[in-house]
PDB file of N, CA, C and O in Angstrom:
ATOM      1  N   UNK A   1      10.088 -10.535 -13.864  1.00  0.00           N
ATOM      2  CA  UNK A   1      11.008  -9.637 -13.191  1.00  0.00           C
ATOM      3  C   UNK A   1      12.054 -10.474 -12.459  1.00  0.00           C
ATOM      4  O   UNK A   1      11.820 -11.435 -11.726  1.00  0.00           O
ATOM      5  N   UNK A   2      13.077 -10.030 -12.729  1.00  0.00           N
ATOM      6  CA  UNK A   2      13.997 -10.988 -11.785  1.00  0.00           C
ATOM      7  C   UNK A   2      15.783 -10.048 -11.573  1.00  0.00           C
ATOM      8  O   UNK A   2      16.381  -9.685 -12.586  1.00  0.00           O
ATOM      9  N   UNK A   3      16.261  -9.844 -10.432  1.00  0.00           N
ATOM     10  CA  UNK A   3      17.619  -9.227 -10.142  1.00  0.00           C
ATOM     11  C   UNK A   3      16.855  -8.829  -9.105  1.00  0.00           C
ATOM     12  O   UNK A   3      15.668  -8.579  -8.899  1.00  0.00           O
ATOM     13  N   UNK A   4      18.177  -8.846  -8.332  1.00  0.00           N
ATOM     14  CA  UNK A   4      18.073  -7.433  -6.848  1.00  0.00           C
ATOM     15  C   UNK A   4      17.345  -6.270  -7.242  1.00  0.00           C
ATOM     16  O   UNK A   4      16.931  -5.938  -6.131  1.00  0.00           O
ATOM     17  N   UNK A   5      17.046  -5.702  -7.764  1.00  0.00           N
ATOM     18  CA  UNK A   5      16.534  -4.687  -8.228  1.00  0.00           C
ATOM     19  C   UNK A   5      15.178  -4.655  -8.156  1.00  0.00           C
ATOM     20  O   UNK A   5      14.547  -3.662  -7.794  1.00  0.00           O
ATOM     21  N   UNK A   6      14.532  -6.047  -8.593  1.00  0.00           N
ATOM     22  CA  UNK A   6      13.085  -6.015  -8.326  1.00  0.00           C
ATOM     23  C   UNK A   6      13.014  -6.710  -7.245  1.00  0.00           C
ATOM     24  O   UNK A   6      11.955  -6.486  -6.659  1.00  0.00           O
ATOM     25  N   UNK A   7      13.825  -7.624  -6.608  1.00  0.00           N
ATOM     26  CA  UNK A   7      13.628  -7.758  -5.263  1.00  0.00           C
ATOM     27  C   UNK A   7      13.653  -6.995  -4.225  1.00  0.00           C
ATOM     28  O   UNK A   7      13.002  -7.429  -3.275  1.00  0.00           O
ATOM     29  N   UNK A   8      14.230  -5.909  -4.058  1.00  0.00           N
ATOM     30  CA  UNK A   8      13.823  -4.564  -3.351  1.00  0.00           C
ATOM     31  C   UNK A   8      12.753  -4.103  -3.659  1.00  0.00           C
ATOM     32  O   UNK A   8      12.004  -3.712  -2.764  1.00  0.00           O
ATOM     33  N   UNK A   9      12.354  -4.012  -5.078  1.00  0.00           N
ATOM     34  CA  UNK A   9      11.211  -3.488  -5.517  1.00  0.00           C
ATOM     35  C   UNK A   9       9.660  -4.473  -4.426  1.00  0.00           C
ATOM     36  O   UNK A   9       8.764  -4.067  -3.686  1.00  0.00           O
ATOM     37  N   UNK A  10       9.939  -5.338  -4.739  1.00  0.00           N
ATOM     38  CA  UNK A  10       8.719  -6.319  -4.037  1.00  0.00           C
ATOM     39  C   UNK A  10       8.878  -6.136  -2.874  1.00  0.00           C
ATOM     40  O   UNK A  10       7.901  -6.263  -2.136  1.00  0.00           O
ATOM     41  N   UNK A  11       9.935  -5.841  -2.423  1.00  0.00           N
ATOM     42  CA  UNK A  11       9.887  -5.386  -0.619  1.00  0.00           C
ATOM     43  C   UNK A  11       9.200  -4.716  -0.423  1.00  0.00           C
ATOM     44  O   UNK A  11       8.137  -4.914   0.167  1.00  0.00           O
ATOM     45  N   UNK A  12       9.704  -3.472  -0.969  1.00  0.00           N
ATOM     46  CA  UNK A  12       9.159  -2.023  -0.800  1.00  0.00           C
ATOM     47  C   UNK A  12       7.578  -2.382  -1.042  1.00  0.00           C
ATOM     48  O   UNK A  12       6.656  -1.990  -0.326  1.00  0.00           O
ATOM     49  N   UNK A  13       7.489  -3.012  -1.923  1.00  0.00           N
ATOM     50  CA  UNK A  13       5.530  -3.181  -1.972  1.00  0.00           C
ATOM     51  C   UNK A  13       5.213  -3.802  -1.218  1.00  0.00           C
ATOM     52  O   UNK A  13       4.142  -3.343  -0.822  1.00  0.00           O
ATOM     53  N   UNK A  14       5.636  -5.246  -0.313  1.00  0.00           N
ATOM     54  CA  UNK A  14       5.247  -5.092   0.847  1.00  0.00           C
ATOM     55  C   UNK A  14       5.006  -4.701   2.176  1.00  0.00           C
ATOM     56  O   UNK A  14       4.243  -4.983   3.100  1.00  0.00           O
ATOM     57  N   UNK A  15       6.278  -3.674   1.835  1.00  0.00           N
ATOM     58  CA  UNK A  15       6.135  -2.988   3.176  1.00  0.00           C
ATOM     59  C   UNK A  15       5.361  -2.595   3.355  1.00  0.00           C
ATOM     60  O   UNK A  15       4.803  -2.615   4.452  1.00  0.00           O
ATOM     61  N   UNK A  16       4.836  -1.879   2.039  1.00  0.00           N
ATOM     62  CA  UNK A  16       4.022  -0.806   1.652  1.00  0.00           C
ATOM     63  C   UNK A  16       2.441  -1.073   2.502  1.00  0.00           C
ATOM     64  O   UNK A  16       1.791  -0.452   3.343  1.00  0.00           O
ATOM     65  N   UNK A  17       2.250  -2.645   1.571  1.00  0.00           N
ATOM     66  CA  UNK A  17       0.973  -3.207   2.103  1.00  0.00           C
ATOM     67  C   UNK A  17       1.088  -3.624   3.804  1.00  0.00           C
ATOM     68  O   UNK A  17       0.006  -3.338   4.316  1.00  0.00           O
ATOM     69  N   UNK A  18       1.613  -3.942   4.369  1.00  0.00           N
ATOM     70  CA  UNK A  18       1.705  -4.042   5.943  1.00  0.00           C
ATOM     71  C   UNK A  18       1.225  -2.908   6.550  1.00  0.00           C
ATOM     72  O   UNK A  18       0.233  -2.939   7.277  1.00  0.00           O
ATOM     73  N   UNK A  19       1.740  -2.078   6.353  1.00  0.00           N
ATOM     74  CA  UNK A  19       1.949  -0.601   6.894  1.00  0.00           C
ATOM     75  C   UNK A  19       0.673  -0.180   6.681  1.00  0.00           C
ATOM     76  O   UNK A  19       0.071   0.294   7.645  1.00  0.00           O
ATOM     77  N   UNK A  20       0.092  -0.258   5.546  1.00  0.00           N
ATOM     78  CA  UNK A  20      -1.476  -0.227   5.359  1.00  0.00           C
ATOM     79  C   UNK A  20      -2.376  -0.824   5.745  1.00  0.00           C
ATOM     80  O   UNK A  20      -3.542  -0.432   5.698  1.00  0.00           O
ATOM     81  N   UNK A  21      -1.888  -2.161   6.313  1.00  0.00           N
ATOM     82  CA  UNK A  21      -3.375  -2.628   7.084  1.00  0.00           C
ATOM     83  C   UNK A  21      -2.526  -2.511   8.459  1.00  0.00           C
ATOM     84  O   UNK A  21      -3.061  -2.926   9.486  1.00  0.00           O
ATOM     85  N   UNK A  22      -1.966  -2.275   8.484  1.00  0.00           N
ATOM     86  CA  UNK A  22      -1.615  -1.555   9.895  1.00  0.00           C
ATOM     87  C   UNK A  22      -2.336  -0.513  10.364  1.00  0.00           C
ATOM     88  O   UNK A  22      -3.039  -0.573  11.373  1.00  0.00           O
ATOM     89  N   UNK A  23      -2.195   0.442   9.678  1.00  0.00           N
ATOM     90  CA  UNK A  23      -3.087   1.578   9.794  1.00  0.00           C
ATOM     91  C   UNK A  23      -4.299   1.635   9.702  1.00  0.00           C
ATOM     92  O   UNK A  23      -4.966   2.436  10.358  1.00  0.00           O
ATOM     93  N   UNK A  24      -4.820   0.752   8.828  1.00  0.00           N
ATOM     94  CA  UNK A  24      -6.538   0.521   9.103  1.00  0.00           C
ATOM     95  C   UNK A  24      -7.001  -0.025  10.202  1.00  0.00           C
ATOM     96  O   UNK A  24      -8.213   0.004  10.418  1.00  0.00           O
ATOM     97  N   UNK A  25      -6.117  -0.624  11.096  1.00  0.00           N
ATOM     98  CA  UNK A  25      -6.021  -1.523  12.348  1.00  0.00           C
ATOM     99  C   UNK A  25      -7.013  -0.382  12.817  1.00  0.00           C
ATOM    100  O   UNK A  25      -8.198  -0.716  12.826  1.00  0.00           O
ATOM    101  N   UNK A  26      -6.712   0.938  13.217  1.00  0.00           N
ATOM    102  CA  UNK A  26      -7.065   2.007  13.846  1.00  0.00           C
ATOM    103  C   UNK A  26      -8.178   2.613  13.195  1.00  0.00           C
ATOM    104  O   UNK A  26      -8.325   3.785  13.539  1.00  0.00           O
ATOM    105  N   UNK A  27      -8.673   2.365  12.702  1.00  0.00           N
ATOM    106  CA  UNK A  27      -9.872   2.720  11.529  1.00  0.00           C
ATOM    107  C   UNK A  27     -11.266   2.428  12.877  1.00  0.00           C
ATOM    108  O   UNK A  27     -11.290   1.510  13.697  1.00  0.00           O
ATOM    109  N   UNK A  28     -12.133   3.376  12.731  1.00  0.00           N
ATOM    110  CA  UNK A  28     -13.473   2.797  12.981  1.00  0.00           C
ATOM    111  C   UNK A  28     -13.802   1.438  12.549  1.00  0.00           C
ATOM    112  O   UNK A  28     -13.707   1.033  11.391  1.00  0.00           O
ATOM    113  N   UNK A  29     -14.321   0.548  13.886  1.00  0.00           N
ATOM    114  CA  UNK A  29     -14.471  -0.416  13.966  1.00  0.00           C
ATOM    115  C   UNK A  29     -15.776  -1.057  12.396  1.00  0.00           C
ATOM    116  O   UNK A  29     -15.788  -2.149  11.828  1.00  0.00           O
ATOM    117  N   UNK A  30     -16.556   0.015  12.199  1.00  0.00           N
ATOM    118  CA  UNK A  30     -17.842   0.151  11.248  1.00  0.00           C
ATOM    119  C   UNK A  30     -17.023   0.424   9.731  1.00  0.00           C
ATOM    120  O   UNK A  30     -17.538   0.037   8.681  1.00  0.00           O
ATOM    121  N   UNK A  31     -15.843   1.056   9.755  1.00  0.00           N
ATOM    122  CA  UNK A  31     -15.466   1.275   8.174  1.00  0.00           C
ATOM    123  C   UNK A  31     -14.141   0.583   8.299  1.00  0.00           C
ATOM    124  O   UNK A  31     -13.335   0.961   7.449  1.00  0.00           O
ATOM    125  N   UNK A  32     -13.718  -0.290   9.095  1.00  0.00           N
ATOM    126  CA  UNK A  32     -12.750  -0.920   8.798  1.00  0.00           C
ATOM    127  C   UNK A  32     -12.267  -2.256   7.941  1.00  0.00           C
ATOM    128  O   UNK A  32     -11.151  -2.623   7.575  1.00  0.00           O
ATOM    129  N   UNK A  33     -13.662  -2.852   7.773  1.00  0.00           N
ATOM    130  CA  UNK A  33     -13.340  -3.901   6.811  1.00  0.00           C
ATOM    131  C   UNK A  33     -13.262  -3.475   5.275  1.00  0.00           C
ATOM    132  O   UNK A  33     -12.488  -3.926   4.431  1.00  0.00           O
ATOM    133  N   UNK A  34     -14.288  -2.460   5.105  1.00  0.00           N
ATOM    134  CA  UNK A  34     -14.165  -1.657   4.040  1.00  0.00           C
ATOM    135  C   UNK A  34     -12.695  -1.672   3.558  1.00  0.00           C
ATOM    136  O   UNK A  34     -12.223  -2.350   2.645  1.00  0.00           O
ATOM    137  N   UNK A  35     -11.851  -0.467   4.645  1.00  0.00           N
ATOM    138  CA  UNK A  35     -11.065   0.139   4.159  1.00  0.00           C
ATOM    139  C   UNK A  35     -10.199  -0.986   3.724  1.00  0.00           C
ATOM    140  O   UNK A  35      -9.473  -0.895   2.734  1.00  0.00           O
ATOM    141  N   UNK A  36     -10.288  -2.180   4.559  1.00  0.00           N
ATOM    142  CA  UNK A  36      -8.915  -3.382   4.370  1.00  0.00           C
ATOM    143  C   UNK A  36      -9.369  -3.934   2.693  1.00  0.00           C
ATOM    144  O   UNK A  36      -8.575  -3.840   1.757  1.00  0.00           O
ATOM    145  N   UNK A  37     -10.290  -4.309   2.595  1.00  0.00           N
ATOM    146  CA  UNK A  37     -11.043  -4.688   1.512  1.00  0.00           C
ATOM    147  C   UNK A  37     -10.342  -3.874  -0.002  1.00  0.00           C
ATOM    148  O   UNK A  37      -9.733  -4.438  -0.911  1.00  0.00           O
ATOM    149  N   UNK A  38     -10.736  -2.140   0.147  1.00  0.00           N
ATOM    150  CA  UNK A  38      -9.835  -1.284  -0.687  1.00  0.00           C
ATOM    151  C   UNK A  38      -8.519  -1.868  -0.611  1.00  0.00           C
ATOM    152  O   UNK A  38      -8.245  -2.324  -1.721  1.00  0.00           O
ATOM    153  N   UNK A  39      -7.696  -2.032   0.118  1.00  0.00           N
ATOM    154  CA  UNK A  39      -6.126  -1.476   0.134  1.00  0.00           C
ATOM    155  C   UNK A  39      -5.806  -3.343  -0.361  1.00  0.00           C
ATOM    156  O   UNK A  39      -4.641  -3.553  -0.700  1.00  0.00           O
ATOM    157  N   UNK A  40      -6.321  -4.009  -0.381  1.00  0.00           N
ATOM    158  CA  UNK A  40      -5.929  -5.236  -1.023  1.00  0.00           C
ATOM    159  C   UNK A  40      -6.235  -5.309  -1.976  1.00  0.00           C
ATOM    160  O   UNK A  40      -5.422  -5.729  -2.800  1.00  0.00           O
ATOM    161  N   UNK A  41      -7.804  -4.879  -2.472  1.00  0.00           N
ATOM    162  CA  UNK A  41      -8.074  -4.958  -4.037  1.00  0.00           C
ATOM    163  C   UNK A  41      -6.944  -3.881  -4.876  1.00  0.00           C
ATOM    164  O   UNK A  41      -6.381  -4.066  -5.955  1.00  0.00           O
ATOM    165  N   UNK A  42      -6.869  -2.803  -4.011  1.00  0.00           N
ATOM    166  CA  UNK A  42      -6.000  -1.618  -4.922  1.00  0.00           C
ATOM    167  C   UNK A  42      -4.738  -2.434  -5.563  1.00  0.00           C
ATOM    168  O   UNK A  42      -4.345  -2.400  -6.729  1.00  0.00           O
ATOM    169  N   UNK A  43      -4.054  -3.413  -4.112  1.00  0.00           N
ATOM    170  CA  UNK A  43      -2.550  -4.024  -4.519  1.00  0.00           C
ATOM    171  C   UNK A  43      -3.010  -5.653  -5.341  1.00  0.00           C
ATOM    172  O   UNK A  43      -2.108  -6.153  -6.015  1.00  0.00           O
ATOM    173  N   UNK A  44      -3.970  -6.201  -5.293  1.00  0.00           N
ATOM    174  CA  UNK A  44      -4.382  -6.829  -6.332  1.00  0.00           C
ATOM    175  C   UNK A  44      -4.494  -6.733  -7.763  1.00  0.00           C
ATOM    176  O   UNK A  44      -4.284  -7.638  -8.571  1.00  0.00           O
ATOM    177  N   UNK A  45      -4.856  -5.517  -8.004  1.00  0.00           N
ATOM    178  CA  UNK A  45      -5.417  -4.900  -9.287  1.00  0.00           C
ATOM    179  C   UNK A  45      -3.985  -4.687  -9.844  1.00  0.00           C
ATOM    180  O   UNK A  45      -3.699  -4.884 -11.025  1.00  0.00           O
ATOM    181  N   UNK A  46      -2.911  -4.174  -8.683  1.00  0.00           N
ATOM    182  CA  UNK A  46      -1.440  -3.731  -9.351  1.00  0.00           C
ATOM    183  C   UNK A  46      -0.705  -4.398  -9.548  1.00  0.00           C
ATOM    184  O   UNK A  46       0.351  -4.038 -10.068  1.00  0.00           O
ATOM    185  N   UNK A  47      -0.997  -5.855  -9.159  1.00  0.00           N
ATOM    186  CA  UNK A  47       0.491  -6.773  -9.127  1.00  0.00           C
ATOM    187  C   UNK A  47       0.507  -7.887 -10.433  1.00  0.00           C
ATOM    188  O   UNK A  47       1.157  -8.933 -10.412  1.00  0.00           O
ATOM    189  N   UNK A  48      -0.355  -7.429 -11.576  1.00  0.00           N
ATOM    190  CA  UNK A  48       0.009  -7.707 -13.161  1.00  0.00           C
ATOM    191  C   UNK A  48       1.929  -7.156 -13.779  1.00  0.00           C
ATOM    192  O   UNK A  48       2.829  -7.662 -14.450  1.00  0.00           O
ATOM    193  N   UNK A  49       1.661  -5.744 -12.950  1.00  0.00           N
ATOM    194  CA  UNK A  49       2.333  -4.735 -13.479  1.00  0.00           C
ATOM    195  C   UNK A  49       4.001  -5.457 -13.619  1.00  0.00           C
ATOM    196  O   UNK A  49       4.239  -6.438 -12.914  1.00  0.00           O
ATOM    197  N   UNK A  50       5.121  -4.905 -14.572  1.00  0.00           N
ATOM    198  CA  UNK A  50       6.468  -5.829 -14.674  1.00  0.00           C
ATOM    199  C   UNK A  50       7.072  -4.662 -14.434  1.00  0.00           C
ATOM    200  O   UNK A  50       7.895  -4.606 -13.520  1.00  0.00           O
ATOM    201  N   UNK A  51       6.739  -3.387 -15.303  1.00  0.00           N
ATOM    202  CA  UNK A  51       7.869  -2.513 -15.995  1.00  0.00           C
ATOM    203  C   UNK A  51       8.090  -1.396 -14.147  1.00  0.00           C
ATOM    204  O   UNK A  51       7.343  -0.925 -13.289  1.00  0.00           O
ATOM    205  N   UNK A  52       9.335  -1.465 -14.379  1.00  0.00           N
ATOM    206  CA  UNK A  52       9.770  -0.825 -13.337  1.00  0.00           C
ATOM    207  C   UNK A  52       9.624   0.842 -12.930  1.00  0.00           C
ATOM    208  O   UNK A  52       9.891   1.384 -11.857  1.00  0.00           O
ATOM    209  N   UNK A  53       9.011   1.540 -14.405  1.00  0.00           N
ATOM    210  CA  UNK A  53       8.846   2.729 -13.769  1.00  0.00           C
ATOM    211  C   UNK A  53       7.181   2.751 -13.770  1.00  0.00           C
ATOM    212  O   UNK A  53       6.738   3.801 -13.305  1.00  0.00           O
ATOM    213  N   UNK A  54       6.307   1.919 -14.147  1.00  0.00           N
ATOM    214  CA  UNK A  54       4.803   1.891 -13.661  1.00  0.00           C
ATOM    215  C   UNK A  54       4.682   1.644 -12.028  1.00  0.00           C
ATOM    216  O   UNK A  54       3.878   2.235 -11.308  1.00  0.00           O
ATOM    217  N   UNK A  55       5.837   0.450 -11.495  1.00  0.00           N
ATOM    218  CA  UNK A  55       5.643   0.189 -10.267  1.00  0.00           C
ATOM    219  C   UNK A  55       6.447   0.702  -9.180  1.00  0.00           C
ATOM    220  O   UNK A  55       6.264   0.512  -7.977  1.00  0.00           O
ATOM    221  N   UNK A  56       7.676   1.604  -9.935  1.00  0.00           N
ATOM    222  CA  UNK A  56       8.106   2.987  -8.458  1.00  0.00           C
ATOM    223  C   UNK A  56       6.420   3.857  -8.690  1.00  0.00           C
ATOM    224  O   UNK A  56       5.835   4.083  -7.630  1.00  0.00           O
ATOM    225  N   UNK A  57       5.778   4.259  -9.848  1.00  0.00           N
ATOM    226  CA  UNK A  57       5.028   5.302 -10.016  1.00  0.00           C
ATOM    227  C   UNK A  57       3.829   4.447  -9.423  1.00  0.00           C
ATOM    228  O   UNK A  57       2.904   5.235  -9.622  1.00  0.00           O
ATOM    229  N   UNK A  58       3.438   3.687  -9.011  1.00  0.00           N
ATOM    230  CA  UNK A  58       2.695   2.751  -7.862  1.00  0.00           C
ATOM    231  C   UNK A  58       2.872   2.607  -6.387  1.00  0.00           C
ATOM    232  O   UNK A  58       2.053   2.426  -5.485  1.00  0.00           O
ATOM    233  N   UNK A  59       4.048   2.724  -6.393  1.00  0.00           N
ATOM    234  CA  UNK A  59       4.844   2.716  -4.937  1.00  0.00           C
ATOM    235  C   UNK A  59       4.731   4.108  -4.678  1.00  0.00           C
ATOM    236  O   UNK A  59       4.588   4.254  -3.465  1.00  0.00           O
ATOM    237  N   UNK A  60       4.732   5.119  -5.234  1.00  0.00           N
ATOM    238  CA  UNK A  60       4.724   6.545  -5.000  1.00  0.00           C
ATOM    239  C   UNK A  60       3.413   6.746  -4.163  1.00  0.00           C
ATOM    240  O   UNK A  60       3.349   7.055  -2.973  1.00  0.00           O
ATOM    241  N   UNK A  61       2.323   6.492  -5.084  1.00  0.00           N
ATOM    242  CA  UNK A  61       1.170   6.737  -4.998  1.00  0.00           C
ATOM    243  C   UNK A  61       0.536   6.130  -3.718  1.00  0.00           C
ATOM    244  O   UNK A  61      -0.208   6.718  -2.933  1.00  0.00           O
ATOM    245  N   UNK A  62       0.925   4.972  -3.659  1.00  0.00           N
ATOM    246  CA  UNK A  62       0.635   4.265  -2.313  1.00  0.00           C
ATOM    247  C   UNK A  62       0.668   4.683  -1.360  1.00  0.00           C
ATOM    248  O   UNK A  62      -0.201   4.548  -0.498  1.00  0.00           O
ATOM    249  N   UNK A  63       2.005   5.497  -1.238  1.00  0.00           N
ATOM    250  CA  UNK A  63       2.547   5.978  -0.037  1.00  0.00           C
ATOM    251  C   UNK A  63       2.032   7.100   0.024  1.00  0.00           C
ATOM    252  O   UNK A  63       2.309   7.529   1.144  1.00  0.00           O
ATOM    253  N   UNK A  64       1.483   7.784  -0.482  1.00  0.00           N
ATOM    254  CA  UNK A  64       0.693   9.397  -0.347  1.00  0.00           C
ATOM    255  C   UNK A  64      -0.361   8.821   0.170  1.00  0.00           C
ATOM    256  O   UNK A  64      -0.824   9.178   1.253  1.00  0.00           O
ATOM    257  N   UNK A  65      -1.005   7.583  -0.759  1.00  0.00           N
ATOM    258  CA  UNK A  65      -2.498   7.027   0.091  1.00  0.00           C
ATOM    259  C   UNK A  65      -2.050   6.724   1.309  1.00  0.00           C
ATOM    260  O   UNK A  65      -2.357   7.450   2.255  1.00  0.00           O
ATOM    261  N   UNK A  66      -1.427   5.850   1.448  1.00  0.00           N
ATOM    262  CA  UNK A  66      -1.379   5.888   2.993  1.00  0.00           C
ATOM    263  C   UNK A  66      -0.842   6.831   4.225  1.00  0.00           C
ATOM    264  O   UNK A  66      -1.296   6.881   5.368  1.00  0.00           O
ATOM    265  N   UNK A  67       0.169   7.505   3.705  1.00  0.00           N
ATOM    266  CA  UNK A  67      -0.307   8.989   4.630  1.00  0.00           C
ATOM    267  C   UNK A  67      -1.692   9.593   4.795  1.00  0.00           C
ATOM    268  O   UNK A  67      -2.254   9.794   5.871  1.00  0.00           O
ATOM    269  N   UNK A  68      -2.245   9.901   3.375  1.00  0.00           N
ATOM    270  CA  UNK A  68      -3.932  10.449   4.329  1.00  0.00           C
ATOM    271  C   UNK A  68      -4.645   9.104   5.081  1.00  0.00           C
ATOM    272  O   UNK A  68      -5.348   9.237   6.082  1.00  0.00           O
ATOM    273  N   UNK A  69      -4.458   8.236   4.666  1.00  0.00           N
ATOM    274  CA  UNK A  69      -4.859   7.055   5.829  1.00  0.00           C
ATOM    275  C   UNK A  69      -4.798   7.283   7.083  1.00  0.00           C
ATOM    276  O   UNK A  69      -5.740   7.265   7.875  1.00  0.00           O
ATOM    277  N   UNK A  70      -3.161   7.610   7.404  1.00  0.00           N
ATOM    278  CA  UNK A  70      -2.996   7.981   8.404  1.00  0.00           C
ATOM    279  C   UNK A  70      -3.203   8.955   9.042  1.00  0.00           C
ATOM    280  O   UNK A  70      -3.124   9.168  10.252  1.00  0.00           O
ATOM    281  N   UNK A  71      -3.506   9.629   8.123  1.00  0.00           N
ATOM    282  CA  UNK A  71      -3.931  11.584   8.816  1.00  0.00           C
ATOM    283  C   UNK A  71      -5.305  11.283   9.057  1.00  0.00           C
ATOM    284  O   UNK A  71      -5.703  11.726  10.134  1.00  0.00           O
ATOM    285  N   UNK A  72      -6.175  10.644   8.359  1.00  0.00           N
ATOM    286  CA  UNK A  72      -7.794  10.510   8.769  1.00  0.00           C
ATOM    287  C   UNK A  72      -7.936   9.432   9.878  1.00  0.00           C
ATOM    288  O   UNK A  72      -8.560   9.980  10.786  1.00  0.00           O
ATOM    289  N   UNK A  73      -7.634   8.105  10.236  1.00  0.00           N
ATOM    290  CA  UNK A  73      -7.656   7.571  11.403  1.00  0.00           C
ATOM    291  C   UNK A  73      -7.084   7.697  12.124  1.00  0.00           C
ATOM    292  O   UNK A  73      -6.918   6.802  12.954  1.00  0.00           O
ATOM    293  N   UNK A  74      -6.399   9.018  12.213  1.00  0.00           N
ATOM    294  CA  UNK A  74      -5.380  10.005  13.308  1.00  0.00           C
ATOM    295  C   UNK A  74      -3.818   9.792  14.259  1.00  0.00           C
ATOM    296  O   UNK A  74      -3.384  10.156  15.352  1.00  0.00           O
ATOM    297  N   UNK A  75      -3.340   8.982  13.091  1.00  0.00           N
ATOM    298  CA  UNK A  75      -2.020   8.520  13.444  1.00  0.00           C
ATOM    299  C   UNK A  75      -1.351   9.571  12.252  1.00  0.00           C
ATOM    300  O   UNK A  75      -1.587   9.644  11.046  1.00  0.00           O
ATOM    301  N   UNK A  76      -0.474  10.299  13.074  1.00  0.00           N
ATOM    302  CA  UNK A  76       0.475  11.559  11.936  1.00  0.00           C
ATOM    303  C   UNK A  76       2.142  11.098  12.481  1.00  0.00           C
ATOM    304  O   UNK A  76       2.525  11.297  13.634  1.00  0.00           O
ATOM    305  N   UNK A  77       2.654  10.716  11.834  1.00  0.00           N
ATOM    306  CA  UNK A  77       4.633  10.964  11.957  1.00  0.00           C
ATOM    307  C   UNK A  77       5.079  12.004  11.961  1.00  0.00           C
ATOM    308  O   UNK A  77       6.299  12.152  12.037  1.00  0.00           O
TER     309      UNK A  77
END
């Protein structure tokens, strides 16, 4: 992958991932390594991926996961 185009793209996925162990920050102290554990293997498992509409349709998905993240360890925007 290479242009501005996927360099925004890789932003956006890290934002993505910050923001997510951000939010597990707030997680029960007992299911929190868990949850960090998930949200790295999830972006592990994804970052084979090249083609640009598998990884907006990755970036989508993320971001819904991490809203209920946030709705269950009780941080809402």
């Amino acid at each position: 992958m290479k242009g501005l185009q996927d360099f925004v793209i890789r932003g956006e996925a890290l934002k993505l991932l910050r923001n997510a162990l951000r939010a597990a920050r707030n997680a029960p102290a007992e299911s929190r390594g868990e949850i960090v554990a998930e949200i790295r293997r999830s972006f592990e498992v994804s970052a084979h991926h090249t083609d640009r509409v598998t990884i907006k349709h990755l970036l989508s998905d993320g971001r819904i996961r991490l809203k209920m993240l946030k709705e269950l360890v009780g941080l809402t925007e």
